[in-house]
KEPA-807090 format. One line per field, with one value per residue: residue number from 1; residue in one letter; x, y, z negated of N, C-alpha, C, O, CB in turn. Coordinates in nm, 4 decimals. Glycine has a CB too. Example, Ala and Ser with C-alpha at 12.3 -4.5 7.8 and 13.67 -1.06 7.14 Angstrom:
2
resi	[1 2];
resn	[A S];
n_c1	[1.3190 1.2850];
n_c2	[-0.5690 -0.2250];
n_c3	[-0.7800 -0.7080];
ca_c1	[1.2300 1.3670];
ca_c2	[-0.4500 -0.1060];
ca_c3	[-0.7800 -0.7140];
c_c1	[1.3200 1.2900];
c_c2	[-0.3300 0.0030];
c_c3	[-0.7800 -0.7870];
o_c1	[1.4236 1.3409];
o_c2	[-0.3319 0.1138];
o_c3	[-0.8465 -0.8039];
cb_c1	[1.1308 1.4084];
cb_c2	[-0.4473 -0.0598];
cb_c3	[-0.9046 -0.5725];
REM end
This chain:
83
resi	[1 2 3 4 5 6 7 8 9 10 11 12 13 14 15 16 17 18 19 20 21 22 23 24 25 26 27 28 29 30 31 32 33 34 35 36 37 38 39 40 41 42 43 44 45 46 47 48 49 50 51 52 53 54 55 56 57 58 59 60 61 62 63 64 65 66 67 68 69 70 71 72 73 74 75 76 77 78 79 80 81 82 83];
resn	[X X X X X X X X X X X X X X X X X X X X X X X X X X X X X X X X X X X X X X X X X X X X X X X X X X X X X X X X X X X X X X X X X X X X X X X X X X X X X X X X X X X];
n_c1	[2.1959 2.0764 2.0465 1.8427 1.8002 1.5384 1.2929 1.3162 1.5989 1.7052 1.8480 1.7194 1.6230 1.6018 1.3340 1.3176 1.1155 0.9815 0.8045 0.5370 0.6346 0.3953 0.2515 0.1039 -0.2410 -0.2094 -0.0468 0.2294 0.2847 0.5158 0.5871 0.3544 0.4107 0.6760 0.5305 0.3608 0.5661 0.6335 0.8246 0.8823 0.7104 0.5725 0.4358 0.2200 0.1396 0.0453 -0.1828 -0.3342 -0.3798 -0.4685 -0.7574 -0.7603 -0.7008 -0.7950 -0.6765 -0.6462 -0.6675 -0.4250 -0.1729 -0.0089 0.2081 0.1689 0.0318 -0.1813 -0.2462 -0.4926 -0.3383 -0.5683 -0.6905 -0.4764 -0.4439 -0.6561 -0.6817 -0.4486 -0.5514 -0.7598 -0.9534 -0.9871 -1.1290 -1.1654 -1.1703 -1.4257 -1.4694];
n_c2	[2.1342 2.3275 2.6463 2.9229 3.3017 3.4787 3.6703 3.9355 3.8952 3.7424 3.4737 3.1253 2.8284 2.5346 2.2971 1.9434 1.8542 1.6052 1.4084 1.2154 0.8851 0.6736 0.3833 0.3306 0.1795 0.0656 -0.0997 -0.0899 -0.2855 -0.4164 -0.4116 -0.5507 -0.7681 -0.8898 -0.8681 -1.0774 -1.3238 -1.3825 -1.4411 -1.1993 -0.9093 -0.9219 -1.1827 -1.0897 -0.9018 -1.0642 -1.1870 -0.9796 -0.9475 -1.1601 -1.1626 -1.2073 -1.0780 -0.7826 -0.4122 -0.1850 0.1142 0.3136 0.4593 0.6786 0.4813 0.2700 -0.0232 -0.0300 -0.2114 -0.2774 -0.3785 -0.4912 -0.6639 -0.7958 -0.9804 -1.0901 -1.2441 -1.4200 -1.5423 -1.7298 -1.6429 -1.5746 -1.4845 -1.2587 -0.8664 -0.6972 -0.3490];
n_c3	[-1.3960 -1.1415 -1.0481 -1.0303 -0.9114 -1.0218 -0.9160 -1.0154 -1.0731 -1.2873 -1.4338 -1.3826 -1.4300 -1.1262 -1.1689 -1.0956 -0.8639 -0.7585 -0.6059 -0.7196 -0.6844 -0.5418 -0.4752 -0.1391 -0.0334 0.2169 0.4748 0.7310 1.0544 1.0319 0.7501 0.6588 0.8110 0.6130 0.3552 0.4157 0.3920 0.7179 0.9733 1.1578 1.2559 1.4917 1.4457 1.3253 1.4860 1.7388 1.5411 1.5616 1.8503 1.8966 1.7625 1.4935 1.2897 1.1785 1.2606 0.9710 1.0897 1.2942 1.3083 1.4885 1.7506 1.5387 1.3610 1.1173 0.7845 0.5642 0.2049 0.0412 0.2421 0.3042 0.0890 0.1168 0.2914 0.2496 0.0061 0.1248 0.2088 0.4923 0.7431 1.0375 0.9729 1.0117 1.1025];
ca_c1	[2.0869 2.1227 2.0323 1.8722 1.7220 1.4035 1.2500 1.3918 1.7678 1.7315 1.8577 1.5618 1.6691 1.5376 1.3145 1.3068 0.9841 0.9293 0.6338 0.5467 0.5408 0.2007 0.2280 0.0013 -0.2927 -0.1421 0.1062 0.2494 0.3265 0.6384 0.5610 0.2703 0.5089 0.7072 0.4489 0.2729 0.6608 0.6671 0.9428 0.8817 0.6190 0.5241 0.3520 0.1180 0.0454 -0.0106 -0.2746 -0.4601 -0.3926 -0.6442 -0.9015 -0.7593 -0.6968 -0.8680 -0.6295 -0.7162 -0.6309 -0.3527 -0.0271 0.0651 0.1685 0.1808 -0.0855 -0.1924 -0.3387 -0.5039 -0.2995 -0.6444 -0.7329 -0.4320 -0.4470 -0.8054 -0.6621 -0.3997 -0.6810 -0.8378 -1.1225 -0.9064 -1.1932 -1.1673 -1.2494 -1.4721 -1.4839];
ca_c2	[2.1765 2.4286 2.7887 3.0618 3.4113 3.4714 3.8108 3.9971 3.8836 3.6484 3.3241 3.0051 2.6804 2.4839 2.1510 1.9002 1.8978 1.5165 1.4091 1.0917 0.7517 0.5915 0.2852 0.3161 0.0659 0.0604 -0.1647 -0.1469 -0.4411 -0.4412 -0.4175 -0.6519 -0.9222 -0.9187 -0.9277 -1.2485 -1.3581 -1.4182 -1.4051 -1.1311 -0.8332 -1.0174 -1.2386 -1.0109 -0.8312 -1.2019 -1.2071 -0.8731 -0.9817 -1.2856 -1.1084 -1.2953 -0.9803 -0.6237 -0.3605 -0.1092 0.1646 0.2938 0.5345 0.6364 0.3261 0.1537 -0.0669 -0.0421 -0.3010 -0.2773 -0.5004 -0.6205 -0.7711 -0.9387 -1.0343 -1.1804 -1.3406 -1.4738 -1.6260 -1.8088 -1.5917 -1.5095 -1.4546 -1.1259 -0.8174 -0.6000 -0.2140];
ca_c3	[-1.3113 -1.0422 -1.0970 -0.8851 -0.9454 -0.9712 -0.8337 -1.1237 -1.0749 -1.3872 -1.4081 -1.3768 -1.3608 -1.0793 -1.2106 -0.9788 -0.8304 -0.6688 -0.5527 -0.7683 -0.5899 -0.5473 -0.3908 -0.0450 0.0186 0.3718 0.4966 0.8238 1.0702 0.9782 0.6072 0.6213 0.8452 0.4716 0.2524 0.4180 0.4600 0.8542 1.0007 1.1998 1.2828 1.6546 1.4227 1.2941 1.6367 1.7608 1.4687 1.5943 1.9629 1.8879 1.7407 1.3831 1.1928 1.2273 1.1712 0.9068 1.1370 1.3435 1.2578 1.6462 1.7497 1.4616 1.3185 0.9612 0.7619 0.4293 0.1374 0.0228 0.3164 0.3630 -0.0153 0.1201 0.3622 0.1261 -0.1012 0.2401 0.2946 0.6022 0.9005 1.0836 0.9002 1.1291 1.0735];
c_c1	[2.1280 2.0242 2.0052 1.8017 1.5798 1.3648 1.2972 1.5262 1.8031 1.7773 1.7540 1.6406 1.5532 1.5192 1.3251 1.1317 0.9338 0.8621 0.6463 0.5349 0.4548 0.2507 0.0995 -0.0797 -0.2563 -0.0482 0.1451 0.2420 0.4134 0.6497 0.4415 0.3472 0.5736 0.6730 0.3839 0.4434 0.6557 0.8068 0.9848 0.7222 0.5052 0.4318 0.2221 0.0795 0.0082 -0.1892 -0.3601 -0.4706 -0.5369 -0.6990 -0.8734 -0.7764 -0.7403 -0.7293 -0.7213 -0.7982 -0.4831 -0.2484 0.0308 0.0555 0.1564 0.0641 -0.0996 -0.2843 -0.3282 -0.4337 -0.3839 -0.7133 -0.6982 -0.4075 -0.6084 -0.7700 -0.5468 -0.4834 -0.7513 -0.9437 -1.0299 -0.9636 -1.1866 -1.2373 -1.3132 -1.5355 -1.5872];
c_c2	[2.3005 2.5685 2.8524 3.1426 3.4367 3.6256 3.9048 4.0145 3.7965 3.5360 3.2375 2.9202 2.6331 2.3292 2.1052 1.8319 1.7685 1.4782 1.2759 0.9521 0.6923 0.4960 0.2532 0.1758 0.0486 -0.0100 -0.1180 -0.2567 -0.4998 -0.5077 -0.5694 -0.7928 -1.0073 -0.9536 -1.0268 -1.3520 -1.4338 -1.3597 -1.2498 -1.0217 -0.8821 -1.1415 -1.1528 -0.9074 -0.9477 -1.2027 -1.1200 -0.9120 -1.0769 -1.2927 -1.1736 -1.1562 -0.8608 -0.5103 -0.2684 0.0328 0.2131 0.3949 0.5686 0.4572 0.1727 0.1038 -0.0480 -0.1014 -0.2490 -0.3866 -0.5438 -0.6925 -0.8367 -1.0661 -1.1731 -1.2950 -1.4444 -1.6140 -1.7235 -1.7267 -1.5028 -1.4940 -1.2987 -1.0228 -0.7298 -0.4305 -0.1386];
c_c3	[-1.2324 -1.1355 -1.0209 -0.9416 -0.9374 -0.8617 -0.9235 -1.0961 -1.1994 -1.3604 -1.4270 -1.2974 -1.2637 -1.1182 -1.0622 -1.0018 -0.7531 -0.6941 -0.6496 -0.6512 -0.5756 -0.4017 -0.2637 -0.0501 0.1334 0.4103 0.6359 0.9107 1.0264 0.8370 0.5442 0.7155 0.6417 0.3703 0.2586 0.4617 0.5908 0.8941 1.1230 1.2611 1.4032 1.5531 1.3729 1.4361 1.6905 1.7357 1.5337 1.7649 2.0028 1.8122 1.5352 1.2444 1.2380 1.2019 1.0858 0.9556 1.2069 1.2856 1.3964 1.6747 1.6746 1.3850 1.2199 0.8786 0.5682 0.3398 0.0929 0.0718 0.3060 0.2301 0.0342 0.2288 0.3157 0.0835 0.0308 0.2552 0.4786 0.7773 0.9077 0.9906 1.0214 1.0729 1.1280];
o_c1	[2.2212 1.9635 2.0835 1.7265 1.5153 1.4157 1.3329 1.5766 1.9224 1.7464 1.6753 1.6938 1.4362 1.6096 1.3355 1.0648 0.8425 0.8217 0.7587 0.4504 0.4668 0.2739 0.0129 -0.0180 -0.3195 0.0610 0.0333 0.1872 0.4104 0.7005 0.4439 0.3304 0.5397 0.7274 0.3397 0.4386 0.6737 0.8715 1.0984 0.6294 0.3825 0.3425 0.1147 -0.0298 -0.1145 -0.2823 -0.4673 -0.5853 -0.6358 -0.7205 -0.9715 -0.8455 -0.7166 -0.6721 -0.8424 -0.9081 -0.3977 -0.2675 0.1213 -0.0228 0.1447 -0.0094 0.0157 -0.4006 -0.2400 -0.4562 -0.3587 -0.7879 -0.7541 -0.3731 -0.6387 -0.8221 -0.5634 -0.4785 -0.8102 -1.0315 -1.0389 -0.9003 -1.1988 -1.3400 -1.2440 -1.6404 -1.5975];
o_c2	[2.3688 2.5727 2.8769 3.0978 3.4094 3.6584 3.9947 4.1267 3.7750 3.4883 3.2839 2.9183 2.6649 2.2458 2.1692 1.7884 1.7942 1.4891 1.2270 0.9318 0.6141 0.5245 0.1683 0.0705 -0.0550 0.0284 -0.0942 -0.3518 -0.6153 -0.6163 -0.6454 -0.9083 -1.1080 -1.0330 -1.0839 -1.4388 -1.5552 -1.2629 -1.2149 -1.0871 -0.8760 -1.1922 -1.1940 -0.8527 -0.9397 -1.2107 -1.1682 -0.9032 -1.0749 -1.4016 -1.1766 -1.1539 -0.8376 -0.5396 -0.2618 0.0736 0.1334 0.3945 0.4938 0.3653 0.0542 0.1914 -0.0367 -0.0614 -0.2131 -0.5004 -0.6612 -0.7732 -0.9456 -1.1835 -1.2862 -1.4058 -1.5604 -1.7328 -1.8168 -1.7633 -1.3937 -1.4917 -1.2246 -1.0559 -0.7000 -0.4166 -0.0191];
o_c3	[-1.2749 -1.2425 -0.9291 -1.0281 -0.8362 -0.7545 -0.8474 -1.0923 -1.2205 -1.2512 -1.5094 -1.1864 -1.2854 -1.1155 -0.9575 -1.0955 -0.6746 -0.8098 -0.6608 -0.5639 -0.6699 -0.2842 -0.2848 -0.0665 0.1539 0.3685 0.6815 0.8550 0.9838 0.8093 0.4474 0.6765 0.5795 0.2936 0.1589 0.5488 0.5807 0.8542 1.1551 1.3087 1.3961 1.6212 1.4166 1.4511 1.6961 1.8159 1.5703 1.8087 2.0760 1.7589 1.4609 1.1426 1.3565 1.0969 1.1067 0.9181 1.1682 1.1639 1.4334 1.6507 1.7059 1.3395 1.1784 0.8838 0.4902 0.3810 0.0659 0.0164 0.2926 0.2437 -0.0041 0.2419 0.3532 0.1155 -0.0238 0.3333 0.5349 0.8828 0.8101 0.9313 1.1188 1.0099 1.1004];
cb_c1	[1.9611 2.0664 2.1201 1.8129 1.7647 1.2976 1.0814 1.3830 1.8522 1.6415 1.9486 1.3770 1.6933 1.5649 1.1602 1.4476 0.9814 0.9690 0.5711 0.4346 0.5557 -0.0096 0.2272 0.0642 -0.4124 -0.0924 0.1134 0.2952 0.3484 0.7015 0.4865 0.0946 0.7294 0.7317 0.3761 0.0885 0.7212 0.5558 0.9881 0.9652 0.6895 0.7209 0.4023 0.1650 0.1363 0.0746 -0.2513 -0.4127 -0.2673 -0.6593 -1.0718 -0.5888 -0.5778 -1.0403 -0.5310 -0.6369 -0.6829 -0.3903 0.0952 0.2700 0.2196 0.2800 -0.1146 -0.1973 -0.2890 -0.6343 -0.2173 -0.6950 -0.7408 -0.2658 -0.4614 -0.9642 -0.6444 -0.4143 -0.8418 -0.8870 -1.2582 -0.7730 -1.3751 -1.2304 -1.1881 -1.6119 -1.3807];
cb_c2	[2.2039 2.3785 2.8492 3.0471 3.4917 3.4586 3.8400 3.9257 4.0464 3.6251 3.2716 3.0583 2.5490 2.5191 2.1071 1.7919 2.0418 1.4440 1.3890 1.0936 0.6685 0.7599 0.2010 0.3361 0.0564 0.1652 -0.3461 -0.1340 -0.4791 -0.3220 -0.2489 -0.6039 -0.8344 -0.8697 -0.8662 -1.2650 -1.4110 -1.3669 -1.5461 -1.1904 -0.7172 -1.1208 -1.3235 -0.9306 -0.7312 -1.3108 -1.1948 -0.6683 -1.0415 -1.4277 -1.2186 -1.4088 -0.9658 -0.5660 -0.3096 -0.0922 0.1929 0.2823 0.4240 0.6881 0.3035 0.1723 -0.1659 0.0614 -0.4859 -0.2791 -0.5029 -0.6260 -0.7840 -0.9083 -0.8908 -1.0744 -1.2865 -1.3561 -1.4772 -1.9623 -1.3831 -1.5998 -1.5131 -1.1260 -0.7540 -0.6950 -0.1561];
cb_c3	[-1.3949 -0.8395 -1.1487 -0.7012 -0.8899 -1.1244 -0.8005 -1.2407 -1.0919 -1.4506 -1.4787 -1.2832 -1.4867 -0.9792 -1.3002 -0.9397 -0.7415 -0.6274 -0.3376 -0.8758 -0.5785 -0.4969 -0.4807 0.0882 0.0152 0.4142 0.4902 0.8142 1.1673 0.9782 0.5791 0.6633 0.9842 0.4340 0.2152 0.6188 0.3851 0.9505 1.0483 1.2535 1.3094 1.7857 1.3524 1.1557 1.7725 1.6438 1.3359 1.5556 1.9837 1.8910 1.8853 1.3874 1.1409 1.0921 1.2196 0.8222 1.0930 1.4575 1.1579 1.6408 1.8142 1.3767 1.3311 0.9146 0.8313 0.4082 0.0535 -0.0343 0.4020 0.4557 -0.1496 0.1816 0.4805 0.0127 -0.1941 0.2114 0.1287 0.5989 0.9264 1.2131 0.7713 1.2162 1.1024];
REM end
């Protein structure tokens, strides 16, 4: 482990301090192309193009869809969600 002084001049190891992972409800397009395996993202802007999918919200320009929509849309309940 590394080593640095504190305000004293002592030695104090440094823990490591990472953030835990938590899996986002959020996918991307990108991310949600993968998870409904399409072969590419252009299918899922397609989808929001004609009114098929809502996104969740946006990220700049990137769309962001909830995974339990698309889980709902998965399962067939797959009409538009409207926000």
């Amino acid at each position: 482990m590394a080593h640095d002084q504190d305000h004293e001049g002592t030695a104090v190891e440094n823990e490591s301090r990472a953030v835990p992972s938590v899996p986002s409800p959020y996918l991307t397009s990108a991310e949600a192309a993968i998870y409904l395996r399409y072969k590419s993202s252009a299918a899922i802007r397609n989808l929001v193009l004609a009114g098929r999918r809502v996104p969740a919200g946006r990220r700049g320009r990137t769309y962001l869809f909830l995974r339990s929509d698309l889980d709902d849309m998965i399962r067939g309940h797959g009409a538009p969600v409207t926000r």
